[in-house]
C-alpha positions as CSV (number, residue, x, y, z in Angstrom):
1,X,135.6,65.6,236.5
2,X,132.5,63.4,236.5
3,X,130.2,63.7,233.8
4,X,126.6,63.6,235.3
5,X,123.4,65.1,234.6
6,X,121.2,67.1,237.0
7,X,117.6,65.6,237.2
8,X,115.9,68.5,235.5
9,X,112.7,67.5,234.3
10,X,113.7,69.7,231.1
11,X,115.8,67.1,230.2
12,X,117.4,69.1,227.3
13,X,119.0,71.6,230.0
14,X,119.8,68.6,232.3
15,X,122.0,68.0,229.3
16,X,123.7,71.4,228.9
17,X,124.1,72.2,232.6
18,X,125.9,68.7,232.8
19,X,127.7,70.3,230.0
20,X,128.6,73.5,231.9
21,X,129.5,71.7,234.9
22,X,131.9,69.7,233.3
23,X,133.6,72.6,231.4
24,X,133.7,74.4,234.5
25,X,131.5,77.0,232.7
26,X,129.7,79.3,235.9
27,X,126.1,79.7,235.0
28,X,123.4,78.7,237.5
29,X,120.3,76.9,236.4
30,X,118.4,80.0,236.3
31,X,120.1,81.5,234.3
32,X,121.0,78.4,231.9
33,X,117.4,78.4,231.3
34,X,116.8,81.9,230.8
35,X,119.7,82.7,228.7
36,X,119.3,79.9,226.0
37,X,115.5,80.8,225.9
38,X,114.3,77.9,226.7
39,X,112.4,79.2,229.7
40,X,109.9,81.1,227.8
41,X,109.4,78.2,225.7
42,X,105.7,76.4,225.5
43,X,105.0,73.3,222.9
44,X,101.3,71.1,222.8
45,X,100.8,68.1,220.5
46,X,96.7,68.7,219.8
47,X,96.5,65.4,221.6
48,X,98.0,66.3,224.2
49,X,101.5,63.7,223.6
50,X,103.6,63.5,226.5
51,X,106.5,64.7,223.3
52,X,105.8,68.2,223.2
53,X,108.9,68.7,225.4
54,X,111.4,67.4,222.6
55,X,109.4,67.7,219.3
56,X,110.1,71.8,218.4
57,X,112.6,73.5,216.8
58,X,115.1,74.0,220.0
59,X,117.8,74.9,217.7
60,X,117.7,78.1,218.2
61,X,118.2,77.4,221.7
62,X,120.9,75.3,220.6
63,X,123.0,78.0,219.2
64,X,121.3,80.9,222.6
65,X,123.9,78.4,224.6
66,X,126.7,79.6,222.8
67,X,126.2,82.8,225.0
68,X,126.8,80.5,228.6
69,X,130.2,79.6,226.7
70,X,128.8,76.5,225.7
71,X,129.4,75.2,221.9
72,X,126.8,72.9,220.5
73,X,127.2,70.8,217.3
74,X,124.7,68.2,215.9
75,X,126.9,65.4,214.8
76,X,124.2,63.8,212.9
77,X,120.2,61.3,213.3
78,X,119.3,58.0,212.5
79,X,115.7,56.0,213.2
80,X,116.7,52.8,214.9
81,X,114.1,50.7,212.9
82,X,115.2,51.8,209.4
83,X,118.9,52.7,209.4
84,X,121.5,49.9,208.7
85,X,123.9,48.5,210.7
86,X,126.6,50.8,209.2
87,X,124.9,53.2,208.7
88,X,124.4,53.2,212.5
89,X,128.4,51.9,213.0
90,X,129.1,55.3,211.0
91,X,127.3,57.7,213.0
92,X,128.9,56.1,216.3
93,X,132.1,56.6,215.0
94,X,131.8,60.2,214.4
95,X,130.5,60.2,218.0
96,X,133.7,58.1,218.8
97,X,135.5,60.7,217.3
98,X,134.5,63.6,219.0
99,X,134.5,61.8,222.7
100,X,138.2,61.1,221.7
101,X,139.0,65.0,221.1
102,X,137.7,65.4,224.4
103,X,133.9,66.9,223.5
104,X,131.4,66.0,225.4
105,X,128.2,64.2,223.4
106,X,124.6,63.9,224.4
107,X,121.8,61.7,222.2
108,X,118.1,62.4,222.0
109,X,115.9,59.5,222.0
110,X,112.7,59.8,224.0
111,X,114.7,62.1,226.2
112,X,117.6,64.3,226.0
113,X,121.0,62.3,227.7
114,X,124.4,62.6,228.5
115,X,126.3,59.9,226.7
116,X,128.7,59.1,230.1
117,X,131.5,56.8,228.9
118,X,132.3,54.1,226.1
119,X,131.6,50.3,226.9
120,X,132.5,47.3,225.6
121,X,129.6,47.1,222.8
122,X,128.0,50.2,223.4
123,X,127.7,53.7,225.0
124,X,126.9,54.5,228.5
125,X,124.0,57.1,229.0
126,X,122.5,58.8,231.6
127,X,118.9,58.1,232.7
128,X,117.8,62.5,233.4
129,X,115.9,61.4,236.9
130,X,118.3,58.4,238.0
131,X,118.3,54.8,238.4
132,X,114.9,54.7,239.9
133,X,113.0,55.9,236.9
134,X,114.0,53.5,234.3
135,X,111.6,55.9,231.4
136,X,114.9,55.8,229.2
137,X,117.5,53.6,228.3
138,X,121.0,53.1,230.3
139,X,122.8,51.9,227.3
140,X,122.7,52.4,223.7
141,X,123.7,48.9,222.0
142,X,126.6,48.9,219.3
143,X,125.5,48.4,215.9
144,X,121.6,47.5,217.0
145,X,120.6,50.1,219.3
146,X,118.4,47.9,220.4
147,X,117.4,49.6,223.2
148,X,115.9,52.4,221.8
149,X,114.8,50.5,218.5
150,X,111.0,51.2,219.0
151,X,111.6,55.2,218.9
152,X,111.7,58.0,217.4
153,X,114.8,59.0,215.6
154,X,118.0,59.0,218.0
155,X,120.1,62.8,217.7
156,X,123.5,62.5,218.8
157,X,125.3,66.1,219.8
158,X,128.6,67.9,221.1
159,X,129.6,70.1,223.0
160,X,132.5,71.9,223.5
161,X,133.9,75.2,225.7
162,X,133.3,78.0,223.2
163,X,136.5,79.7,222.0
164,X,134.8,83.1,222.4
165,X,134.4,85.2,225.3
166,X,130.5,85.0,226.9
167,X,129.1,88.3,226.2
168,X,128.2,90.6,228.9
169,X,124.9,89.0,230.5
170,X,122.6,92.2,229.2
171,X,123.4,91.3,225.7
172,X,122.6,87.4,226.4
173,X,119.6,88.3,228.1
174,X,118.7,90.3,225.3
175,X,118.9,87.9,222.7
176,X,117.2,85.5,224.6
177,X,114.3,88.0,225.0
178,X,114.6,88.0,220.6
179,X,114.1,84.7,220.8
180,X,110.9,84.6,223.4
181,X,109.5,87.3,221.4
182,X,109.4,85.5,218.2
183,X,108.8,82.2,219.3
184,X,105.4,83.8,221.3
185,X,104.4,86.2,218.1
186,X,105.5,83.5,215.3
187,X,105.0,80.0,217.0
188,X,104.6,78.4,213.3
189,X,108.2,79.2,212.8
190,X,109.5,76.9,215.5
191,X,106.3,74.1,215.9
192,X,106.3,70.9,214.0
193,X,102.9,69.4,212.3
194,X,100.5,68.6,215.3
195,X,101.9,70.7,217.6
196,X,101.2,74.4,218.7
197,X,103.4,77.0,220.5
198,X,103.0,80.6,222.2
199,X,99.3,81.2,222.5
200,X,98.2,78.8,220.0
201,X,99.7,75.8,222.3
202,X,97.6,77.2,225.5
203,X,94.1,76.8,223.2
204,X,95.3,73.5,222.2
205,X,96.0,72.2,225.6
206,X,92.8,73.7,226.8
207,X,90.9,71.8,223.9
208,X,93.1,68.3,224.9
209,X,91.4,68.8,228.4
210,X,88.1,69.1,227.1
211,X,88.3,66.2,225.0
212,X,90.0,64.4,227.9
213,X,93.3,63.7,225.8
214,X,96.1,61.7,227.0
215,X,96.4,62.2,230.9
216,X,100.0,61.4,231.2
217,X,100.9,63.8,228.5
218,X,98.6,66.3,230.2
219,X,100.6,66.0,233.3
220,X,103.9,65.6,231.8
221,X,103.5,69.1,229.7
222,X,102.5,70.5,232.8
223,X,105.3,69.6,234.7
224,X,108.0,70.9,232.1
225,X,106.7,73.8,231.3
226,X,105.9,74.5,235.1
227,X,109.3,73.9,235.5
228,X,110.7,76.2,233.3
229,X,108.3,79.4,234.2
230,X,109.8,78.2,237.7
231,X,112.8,78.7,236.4
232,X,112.4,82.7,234.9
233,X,110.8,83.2,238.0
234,X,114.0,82.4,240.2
235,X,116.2,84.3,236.9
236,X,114.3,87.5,237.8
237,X,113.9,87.2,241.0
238,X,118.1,87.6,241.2
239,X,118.0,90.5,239.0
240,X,115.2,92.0,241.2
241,X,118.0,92.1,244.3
242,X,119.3,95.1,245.9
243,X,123.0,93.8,246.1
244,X,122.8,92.5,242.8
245,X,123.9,95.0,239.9
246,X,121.4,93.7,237.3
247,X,121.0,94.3,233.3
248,X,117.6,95.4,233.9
249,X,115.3,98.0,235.9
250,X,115.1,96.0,239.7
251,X,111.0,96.9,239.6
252,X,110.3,95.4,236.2
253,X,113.0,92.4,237.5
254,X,110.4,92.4,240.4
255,X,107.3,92.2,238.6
256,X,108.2,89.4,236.1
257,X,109.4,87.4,239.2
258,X,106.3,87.3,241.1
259,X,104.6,86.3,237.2
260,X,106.6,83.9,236.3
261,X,106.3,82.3,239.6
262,X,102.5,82.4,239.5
263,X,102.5,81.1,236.5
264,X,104.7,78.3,237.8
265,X,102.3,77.4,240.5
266,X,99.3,77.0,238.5
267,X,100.7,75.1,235.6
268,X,102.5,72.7,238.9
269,X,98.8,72.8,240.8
270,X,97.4,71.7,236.8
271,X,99.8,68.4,236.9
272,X,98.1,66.8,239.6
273,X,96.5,63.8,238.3
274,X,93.9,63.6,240.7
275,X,92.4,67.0,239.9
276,X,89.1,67.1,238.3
277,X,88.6,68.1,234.4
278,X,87.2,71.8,235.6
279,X,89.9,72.6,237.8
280,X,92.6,71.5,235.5
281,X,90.9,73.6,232.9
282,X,90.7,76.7,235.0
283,X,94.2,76.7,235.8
284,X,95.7,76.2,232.5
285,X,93.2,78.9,231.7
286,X,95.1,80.9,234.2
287,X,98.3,80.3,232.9
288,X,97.7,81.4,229.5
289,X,96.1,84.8,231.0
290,X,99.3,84.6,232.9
291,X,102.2,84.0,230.6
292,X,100.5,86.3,227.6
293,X,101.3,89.2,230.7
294,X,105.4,88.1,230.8
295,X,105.5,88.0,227.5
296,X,103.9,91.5,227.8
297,X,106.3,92.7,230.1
298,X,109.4,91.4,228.3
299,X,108.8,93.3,225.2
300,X,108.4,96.2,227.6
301,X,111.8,95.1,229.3
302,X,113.5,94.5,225.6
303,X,112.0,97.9,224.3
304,X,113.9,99.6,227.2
305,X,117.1,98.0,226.4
């Protein structure tokens, strides 16, 4: 099977659904994004850097994709502009290694990417949103990683078909909920220096706008995070179906549904450059009010567990 990766702007789920996909491991996007948390997640720089996407503590999220069958191992990380050439020969021969044993590696650079096939003097990668956005490499060089020698550190990453069984979908929903909960009530726990989560990332975003921070990032954020509210929103919105034997109460499926996708709409209706300071504000102003109620109403729905 072809290894590809959908164009989720979430590029770190692009990554594990490619994953899924090539496992044969049956989870929809949904519920990839529900399930390993990562749809509840929310991270501002204070200057409102187009990285809060990638610069969190997503291990937990890591190991919350163990429960779509989905193993995921960090083989090791290197900066491009201090490592040495073997130190950076090593590290690609572990990744060697593990393509060999038939895993399948991903890298993060400025994005999270599938690393396809091996080259002569180098790696193959997938570009998250295809040839036509050319934001991230194609290729990571043998030896010089040239390509990517002006960024952050480069992550490299397996994964492999878990050898245990995928627990029945109300337990993986509820540890996912474990994990929303905390990363919403103790955002210091999973945010890096600069950054905010939870609550604490809405005020900073709403202080970035009014100091009219970095527009890109502002529209970048707002497009992620839009995406995955989207994304709980459709999750829920399954459970909330008559013909659909759910984990959860139908009416509180139902209610976190039509949130989620409110939430979506103004955070998406926020992105658009072309909106005015004021309106930008209100909405993200909306969306905090907004995702403070889901959270809400998931530690209602985990208390009823």
């Amino acid at each position: 099977m072809n290894l590809t990766q959908p164009p989720s702007d979430t590029s770190l789920l692009g990554v594990v659904q490619g994953a899924l996909a090539h496992y044969r491991l049956d989870a929809s996007c949904h519920e990839a994004f529900v399930l390993s948390g990562h749809a509840f997640v929310i991270n501002i720089h204070e200057a409102l850097c187009p990285s809060g996407p990638y610069c969190w503590n997503f291990r937990p999220v890591l190991e919350l994709v163990g429960n779509l069958g989905l193993r995921v191992e960090e083989i090791g990380a290197l900066a491009p502009a201090t490592s040495t050439v073997q130190e950076r020969a090593g590290l690609e021969a572990k990744v060697r290694e593990a393509m060999a044993e038939g895993a399948v590696c991903g890298l993060l650079g400025l994005d999270h990417q599938l690393i396809l096939r091996e080259e002569e003097g180098g790696f193959q990668v997938a570009q998250p949103w295809g040839d036509a956005v050319q934001s991230t490499p194609a290729r990571l060089s043998h030896g010089t990683w040239r390509e990517y020698r002006a960024g952050p550190p480069v992550a490299f990453f397996k994964f492999t078909a878990s050898e245990q069984p995928k627990p029945p979908e109300r337990a993986a929903l509820e540890a996912a909920l474990d994990f929303a909960l905390d990363a919403w009530q103790r955002p210091d726990k999973y945010a890096q220096e600069g950054y905010a989560m939870g609550d604490a990332a809405y005020a900073a975003w709403l202080r970035g706008v009014d100091a009219d921070h970095d527009d890109h990032g502002h529209w970048w954020n707002a497009v992620v995070w839009g995406e995955c509210r989207e994304q709980a929103g459709d999750y829920f919105q399954r459970l909330a179906a008559a013909e659909y034997p759910g984990p959860v109460d139908r009416e509180a499926a139902r209610g976190l549904a039509r949130q989620y996708r409110n939430l979506a709409k103004r955070l998406y209706l926020a992105s658009d450059k072309a909106a005015s300071t004021d309106e930008k504000r209100r909405l993200i102003a909306e969306a905090r009010e907004l995702d403070a109620d889901c959270v809400a109403r998931l530690a209602a729905l985990r208390q009823s567990a």
